[in-house]
N, CA, C and O atoms as a CHARMM CRD file, in Angstrom:
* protein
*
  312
    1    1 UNK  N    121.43000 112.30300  97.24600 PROA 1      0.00000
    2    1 UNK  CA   120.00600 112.07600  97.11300 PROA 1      0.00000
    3    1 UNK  C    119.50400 112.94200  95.96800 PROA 1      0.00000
    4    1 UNK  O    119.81800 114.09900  95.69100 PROA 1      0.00000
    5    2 UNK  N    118.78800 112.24800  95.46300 PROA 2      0.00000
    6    2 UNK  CA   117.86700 113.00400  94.19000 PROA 2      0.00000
    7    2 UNK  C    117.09100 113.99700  94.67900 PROA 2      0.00000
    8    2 UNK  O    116.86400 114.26200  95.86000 PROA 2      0.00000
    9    3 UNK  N    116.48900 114.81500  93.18000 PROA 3      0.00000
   10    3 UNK  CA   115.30100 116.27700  94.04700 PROA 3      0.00000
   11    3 UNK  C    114.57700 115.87000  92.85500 PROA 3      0.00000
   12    3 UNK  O    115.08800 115.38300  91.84700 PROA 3      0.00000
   13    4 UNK  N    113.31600 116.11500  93.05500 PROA 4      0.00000
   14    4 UNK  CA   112.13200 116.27500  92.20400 PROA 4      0.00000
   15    4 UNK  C    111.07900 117.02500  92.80300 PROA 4      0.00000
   16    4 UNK  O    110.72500 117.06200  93.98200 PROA 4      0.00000
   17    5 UNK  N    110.56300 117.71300  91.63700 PROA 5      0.00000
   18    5 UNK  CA   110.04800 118.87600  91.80400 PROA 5      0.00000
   19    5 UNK  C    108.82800 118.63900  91.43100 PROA 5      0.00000
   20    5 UNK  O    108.65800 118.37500  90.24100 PROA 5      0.00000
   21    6 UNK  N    107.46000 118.67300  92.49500 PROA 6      0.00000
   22    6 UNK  CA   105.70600 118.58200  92.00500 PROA 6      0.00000
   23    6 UNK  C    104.92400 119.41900  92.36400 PROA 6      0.00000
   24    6 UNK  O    104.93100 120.13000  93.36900 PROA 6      0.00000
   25    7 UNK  N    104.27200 119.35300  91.59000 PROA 7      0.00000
   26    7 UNK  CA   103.35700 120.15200  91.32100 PROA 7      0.00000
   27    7 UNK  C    102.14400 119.25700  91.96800 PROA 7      0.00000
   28    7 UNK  O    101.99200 118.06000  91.72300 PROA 7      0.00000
   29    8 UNK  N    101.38800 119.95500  92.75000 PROA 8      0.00000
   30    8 UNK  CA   100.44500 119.98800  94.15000 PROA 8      0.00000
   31    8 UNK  C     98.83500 120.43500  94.10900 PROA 8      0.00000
   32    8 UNK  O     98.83800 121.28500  94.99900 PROA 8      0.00000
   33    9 UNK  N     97.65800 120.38600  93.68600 PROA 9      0.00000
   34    9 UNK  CA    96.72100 121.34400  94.18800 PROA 9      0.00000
   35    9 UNK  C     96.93300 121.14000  95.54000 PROA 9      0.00000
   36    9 UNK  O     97.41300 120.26200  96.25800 PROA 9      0.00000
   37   10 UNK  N     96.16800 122.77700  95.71700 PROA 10     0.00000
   38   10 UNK  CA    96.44800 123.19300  96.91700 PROA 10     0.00000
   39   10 UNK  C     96.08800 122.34400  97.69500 PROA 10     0.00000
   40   10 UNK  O     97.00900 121.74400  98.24900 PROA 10     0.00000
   41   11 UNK  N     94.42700 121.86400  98.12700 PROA 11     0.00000
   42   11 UNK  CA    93.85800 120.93900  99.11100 PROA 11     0.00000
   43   11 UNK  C     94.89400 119.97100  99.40500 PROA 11     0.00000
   44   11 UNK  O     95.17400 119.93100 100.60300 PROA 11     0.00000
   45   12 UNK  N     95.84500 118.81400  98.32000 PROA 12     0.00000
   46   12 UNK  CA    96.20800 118.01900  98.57200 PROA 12     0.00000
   47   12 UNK  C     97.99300 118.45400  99.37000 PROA 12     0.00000
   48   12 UNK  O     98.74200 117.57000  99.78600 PROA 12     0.00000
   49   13 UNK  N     98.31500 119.85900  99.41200 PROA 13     0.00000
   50   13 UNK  CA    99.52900 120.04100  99.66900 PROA 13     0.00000
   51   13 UNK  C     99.23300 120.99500 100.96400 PROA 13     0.00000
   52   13 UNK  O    100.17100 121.56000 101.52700 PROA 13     0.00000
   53   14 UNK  N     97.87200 121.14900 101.41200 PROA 14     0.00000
   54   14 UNK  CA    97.56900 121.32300 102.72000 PROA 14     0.00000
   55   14 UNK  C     97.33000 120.49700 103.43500 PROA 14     0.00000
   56   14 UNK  O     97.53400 120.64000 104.64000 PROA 14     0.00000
   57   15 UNK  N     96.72800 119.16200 102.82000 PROA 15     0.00000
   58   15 UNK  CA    96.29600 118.29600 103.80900 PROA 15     0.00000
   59   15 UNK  C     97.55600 117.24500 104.22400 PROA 15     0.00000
   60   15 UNK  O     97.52700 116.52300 105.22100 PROA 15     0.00000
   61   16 UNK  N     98.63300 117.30700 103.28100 PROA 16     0.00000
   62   16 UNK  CA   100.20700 116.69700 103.49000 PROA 16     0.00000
   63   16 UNK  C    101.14800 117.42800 104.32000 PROA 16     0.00000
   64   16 UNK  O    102.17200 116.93300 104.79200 PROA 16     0.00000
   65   17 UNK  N    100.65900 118.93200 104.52100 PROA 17     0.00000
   66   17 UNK  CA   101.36100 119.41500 105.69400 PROA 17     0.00000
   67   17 UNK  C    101.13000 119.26200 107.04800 PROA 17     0.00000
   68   17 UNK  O    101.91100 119.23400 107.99900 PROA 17     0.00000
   69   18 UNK  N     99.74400 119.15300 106.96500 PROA 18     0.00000
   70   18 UNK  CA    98.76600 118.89300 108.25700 PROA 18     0.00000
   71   18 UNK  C     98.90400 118.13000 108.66600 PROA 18     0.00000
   72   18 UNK  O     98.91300 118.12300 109.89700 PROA 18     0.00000
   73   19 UNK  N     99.12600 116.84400 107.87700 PROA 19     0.00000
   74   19 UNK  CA    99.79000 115.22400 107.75400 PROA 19     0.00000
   75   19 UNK  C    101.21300 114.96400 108.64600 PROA 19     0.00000
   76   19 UNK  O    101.70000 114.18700 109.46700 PROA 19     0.00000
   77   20 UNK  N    101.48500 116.07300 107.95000 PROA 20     0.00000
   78   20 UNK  CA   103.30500 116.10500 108.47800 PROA 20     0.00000
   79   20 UNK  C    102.84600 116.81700 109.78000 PROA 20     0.00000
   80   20 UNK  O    103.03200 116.11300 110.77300 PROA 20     0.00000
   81   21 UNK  N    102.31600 117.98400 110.02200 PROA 21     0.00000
   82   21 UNK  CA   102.67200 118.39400 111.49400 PROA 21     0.00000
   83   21 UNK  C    102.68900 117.60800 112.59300 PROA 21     0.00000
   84   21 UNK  O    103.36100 117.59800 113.62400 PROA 21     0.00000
   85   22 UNK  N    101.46400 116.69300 111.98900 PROA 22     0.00000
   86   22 UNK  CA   100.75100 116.00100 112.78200 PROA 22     0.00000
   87   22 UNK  C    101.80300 114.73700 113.35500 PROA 22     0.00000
   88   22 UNK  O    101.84300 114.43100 114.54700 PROA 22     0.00000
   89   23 UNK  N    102.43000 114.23500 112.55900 PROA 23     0.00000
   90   23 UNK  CA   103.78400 113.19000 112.58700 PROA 23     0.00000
   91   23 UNK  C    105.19200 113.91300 113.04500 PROA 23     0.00000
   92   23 UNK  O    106.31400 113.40600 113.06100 PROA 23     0.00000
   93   24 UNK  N    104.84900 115.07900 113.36800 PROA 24     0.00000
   94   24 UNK  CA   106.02000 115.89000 113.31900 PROA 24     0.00000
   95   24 UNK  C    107.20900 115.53200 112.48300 PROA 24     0.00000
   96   24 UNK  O    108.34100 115.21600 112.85200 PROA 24     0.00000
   97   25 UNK  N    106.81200 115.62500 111.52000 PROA 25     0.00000
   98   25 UNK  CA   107.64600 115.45600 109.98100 PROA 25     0.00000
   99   25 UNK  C    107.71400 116.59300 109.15000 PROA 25     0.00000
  100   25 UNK  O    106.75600 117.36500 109.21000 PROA 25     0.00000
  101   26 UNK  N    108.53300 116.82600 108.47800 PROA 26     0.00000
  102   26 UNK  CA   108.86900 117.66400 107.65700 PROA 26     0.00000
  103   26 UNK  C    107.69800 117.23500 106.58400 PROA 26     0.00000
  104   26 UNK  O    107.06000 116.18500 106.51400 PROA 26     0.00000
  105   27 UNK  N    107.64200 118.39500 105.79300 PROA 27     0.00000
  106   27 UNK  CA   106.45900 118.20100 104.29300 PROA 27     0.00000
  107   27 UNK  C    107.30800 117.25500 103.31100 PROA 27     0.00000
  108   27 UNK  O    106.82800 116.16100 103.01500 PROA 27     0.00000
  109   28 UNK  N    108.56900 117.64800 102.79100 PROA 28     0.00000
  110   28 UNK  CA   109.37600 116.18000 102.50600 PROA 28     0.00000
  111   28 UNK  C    109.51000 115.40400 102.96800 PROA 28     0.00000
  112   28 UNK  O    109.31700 114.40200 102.27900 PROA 28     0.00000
  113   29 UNK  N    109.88100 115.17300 104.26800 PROA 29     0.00000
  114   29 UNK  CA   109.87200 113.22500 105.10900 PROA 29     0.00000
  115   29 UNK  C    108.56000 112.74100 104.69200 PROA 29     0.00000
  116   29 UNK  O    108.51700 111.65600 104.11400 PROA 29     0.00000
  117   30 UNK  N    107.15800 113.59100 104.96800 PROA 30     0.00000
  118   30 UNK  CA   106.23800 113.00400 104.48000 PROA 30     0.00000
  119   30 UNK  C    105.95600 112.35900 103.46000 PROA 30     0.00000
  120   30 UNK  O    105.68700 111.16300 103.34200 PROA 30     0.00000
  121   31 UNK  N    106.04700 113.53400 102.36700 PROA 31     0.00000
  122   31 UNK  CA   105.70700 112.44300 101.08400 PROA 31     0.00000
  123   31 UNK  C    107.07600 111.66200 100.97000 PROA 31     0.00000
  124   31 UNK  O    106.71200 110.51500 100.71200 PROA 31     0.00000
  125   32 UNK  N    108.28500 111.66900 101.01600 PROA 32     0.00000
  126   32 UNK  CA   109.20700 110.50100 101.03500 PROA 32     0.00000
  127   32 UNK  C    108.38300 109.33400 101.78000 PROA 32     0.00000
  128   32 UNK  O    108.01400 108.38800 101.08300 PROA 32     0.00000
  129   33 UNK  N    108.16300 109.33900 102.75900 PROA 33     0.00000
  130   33 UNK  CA   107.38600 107.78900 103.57500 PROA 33     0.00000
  131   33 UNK  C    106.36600 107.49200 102.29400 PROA 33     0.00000
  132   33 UNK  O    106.30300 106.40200 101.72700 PROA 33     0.00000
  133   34 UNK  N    105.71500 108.46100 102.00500 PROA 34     0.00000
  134   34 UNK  CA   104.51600 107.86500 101.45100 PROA 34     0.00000
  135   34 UNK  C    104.75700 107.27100  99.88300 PROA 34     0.00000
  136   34 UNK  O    104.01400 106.61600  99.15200 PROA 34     0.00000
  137   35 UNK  N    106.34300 107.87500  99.66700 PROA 35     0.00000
  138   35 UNK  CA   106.15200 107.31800  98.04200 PROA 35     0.00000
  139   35 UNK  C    106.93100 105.64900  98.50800 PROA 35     0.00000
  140   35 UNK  O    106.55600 104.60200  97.97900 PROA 35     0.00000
  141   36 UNK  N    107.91400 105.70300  99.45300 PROA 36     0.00000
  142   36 UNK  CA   108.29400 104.44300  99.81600 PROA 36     0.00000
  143   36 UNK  C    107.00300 103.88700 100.49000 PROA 36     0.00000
  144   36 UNK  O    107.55600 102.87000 100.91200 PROA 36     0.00000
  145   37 UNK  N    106.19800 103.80200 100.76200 PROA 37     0.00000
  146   37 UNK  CA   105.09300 103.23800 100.91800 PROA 37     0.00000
  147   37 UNK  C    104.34800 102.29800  99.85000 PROA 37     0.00000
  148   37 UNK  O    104.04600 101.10400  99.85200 PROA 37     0.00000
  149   38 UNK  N    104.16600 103.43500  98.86200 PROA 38     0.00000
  150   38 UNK  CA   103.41700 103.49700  97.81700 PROA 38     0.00000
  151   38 UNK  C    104.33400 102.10300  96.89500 PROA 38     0.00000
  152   38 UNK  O    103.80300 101.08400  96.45200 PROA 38     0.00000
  153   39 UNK  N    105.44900 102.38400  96.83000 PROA 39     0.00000
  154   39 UNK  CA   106.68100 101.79800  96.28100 PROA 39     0.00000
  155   39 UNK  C    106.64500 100.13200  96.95300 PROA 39     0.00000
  156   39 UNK  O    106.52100  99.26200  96.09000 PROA 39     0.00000
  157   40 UNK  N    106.70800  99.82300  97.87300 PROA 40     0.00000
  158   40 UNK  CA   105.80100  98.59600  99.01100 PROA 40     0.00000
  159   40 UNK  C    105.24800  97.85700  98.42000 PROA 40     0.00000
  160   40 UNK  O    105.39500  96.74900  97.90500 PROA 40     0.00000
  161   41 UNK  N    104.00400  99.19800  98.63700 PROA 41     0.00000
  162   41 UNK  CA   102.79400  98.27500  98.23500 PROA 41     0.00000
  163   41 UNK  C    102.67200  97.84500  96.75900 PROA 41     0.00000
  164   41 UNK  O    102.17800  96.73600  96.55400 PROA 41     0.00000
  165   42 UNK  N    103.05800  98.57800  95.72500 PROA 42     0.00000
  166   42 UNK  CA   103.25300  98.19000  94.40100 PROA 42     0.00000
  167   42 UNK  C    104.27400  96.90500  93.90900 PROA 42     0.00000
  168   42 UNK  O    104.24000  96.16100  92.92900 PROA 42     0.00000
  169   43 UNK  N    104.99800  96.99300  94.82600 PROA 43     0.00000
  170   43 UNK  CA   106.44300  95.76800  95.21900 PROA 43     0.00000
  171   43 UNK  C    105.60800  94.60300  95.59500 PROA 43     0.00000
  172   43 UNK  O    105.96200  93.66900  94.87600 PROA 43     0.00000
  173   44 UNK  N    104.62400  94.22200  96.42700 PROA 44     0.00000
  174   44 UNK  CA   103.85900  93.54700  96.96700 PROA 44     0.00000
  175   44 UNK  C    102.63900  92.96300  95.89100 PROA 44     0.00000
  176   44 UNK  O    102.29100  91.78500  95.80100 PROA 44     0.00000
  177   45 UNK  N    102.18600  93.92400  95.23900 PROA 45     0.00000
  178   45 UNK  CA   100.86000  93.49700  94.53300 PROA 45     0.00000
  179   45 UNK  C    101.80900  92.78800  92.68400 PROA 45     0.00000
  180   45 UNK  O    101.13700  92.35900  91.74600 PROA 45     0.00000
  181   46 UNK  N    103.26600  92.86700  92.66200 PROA 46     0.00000
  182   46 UNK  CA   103.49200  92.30100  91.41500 PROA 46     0.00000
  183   46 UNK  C    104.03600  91.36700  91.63800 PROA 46     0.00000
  184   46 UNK  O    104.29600  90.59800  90.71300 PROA 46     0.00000
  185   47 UNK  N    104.44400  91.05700  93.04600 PROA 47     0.00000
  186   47 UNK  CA   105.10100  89.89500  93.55800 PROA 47     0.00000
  187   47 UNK  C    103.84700  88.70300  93.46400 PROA 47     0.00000
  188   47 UNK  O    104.11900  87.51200  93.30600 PROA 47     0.00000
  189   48 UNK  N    102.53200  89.18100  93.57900 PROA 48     0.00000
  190   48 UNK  CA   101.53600  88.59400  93.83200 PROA 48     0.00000
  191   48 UNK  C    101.09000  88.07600  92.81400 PROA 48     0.00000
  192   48 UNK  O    100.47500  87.04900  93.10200 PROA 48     0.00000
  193   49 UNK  N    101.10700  88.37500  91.33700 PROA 49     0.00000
  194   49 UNK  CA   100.75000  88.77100  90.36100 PROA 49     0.00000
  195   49 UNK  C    101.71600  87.55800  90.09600 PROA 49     0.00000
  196   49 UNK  O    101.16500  86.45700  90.10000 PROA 49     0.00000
  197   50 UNK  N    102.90600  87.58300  89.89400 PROA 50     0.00000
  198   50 UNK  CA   104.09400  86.67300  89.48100 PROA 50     0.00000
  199   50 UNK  C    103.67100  85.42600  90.19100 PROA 50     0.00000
  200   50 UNK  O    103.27600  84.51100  89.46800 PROA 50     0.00000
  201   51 UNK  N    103.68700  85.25200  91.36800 PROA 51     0.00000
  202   51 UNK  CA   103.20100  84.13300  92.10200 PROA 51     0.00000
  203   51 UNK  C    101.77300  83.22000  91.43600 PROA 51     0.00000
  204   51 UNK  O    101.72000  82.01800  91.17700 PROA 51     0.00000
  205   52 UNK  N    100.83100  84.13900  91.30200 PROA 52     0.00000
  206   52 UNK  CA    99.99400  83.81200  90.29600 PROA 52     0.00000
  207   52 UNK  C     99.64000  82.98800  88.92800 PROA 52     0.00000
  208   52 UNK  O     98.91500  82.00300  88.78500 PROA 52     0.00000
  209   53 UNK  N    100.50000  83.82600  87.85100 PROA 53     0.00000
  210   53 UNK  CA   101.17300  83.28400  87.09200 PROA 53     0.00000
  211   53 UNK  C    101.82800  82.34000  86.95000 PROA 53     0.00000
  212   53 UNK  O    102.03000  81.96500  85.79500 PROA 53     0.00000
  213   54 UNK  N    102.40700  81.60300  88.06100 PROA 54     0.00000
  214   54 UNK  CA   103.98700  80.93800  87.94400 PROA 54     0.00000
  215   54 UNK  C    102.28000  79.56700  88.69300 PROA 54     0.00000
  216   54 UNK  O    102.05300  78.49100  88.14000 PROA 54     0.00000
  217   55 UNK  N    101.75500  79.89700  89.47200 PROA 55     0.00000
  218   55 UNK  CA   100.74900  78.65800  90.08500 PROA 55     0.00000
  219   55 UNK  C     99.56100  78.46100  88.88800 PROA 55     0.00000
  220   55 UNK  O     98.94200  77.41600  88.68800 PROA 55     0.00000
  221   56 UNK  N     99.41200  79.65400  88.19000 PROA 56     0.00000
  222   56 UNK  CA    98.79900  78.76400  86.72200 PROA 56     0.00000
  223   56 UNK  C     99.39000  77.86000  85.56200 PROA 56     0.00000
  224   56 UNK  O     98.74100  77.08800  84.85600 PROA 56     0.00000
  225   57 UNK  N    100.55000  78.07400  85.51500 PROA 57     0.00000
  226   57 UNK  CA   101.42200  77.43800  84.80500 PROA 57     0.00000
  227   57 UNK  C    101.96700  76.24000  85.30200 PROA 57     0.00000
  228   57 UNK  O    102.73500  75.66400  84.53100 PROA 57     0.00000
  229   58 UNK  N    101.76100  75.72200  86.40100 PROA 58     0.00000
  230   58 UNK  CA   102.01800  73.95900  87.34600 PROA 58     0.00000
  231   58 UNK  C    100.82300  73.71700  87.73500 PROA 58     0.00000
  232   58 UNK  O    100.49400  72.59900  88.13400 PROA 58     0.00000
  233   59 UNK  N     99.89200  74.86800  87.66500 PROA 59     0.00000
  234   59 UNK  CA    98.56600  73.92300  88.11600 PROA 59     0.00000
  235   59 UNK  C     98.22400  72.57500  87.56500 PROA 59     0.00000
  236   59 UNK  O     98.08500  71.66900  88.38700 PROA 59     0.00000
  237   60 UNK  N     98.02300  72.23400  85.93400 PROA 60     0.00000
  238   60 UNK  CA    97.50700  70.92400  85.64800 PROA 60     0.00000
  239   60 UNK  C     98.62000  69.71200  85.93300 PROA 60     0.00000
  240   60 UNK  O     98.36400  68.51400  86.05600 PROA 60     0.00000
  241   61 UNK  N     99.96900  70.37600  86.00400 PROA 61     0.00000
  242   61 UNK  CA   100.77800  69.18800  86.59400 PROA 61     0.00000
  243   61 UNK  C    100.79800  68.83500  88.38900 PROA 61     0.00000
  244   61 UNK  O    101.00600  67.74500  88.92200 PROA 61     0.00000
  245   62 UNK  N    100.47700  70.29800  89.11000 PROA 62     0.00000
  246   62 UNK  CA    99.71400  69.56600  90.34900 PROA 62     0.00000
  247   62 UNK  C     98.56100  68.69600  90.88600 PROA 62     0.00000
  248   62 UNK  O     98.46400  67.96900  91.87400 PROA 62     0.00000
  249   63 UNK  N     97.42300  69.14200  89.53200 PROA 63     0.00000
  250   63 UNK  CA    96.55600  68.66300  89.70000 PROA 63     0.00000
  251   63 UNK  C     96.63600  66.53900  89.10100 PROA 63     0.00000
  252   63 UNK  O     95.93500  65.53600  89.23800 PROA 63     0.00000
  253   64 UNK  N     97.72000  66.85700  88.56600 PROA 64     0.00000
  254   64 UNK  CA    98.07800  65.36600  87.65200 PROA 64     0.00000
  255   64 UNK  C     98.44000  64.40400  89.04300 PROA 64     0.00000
  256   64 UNK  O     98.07400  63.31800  89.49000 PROA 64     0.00000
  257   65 UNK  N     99.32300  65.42400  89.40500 PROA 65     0.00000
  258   65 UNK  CA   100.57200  64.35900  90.62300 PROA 65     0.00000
  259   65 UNK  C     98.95300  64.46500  92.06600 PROA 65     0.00000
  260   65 UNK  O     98.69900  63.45900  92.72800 PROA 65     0.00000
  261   66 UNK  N     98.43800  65.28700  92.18900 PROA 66     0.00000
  262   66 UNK  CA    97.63200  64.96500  93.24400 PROA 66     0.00000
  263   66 UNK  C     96.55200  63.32400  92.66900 PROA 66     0.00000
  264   66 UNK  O     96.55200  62.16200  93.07700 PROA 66     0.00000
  265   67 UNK  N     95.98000  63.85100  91.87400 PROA 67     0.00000
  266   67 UNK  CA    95.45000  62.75100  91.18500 PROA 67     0.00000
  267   67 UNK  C     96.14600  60.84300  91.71000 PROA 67     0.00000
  268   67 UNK  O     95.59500  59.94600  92.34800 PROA 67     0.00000
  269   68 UNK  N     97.48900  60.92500  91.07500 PROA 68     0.00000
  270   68 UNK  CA    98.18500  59.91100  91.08300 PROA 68     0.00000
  271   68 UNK  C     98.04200  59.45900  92.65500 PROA 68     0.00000
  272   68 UNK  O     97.58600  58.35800  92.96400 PROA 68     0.00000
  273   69 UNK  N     98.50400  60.47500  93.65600 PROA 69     0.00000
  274   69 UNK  CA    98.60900  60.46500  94.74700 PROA 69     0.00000
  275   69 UNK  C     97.12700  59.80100  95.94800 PROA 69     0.00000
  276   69 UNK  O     97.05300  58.91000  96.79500 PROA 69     0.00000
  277   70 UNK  N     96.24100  60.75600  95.42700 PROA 70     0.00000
  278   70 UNK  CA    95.04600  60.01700  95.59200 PROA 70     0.00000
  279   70 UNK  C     94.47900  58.34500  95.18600 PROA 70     0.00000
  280   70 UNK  O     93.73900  57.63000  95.86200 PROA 70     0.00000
  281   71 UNK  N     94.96900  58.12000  94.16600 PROA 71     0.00000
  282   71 UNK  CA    94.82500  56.65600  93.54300 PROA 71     0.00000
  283   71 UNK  C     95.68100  56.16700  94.33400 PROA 71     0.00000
  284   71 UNK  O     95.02900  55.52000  95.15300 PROA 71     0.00000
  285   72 UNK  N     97.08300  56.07300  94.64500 PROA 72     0.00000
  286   72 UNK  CA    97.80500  55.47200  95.68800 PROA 72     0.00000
  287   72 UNK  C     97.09900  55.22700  96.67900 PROA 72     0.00000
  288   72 UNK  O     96.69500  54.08300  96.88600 PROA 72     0.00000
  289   73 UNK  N     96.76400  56.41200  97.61300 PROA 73     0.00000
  290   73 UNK  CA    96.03700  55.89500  99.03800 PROA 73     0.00000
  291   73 UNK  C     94.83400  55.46500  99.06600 PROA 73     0.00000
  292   73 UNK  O     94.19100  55.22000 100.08700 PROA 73     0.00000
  293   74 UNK  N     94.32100  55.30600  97.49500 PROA 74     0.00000
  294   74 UNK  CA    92.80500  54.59400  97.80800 PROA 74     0.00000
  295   74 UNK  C     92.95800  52.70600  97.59600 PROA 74     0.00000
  296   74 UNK  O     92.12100  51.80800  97.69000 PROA 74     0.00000
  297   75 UNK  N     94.29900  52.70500  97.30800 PROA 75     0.00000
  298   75 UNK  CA    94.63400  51.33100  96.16800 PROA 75     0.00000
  299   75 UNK  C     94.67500  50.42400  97.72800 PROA 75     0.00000
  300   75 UNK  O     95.42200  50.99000  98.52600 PROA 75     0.00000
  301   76 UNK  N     94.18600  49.47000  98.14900 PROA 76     0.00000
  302   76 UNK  CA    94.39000  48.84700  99.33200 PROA 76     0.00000
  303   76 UNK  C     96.04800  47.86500  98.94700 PROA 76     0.00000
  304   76 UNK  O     96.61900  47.46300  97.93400 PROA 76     0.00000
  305   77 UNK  N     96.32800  47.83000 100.68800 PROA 77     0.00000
  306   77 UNK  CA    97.57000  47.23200 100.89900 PROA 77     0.00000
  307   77 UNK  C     97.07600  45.99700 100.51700 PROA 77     0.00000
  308   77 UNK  O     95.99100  45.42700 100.62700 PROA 77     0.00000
  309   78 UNK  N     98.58300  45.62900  99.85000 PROA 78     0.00000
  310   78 UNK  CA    98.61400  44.12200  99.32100 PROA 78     0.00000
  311   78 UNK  C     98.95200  42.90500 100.46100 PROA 78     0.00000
  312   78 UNK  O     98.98900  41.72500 100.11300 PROA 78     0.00000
């Protein structure tokens, strides 16, 4: 396992111990959860982002084939 070394104001490296007691976690397990957290949620919001992207780029050909599709079921049976 890797080590990295940060630098903390105080408030925020009291209120992560307090955090941890409170979870009965170590001051490292803590921020480990929280950067895999953090790591998640950032995993999540570019997945979203891509998804995005990828539905602007077929939109006018969905909007083509819905089109077509609609004219079908309005066209009465022969």
């Amino acid at each position: 396992m890797g080590a990295i070394s940060l630098k903390l104001p105080e408030d925020v490296l009291e209120a992560s111990r307090r955090c941890a007691d409170t979870l009965h976690l170590s001051r490292a397990a803590y921020i480990r959860r929280a950067i895999e957290r953090m790591n998640r949620q950032t995993q999540a919001i570019l997945r979203a982002r891509r998804l995005a992207e990828a539905s602007k780029k077929v939109r006018k050909e969905s909007l083509r084939v819905n089109r077509e599709f609609a004219a079908v079921e309005q066209t009465p049976d022969a």
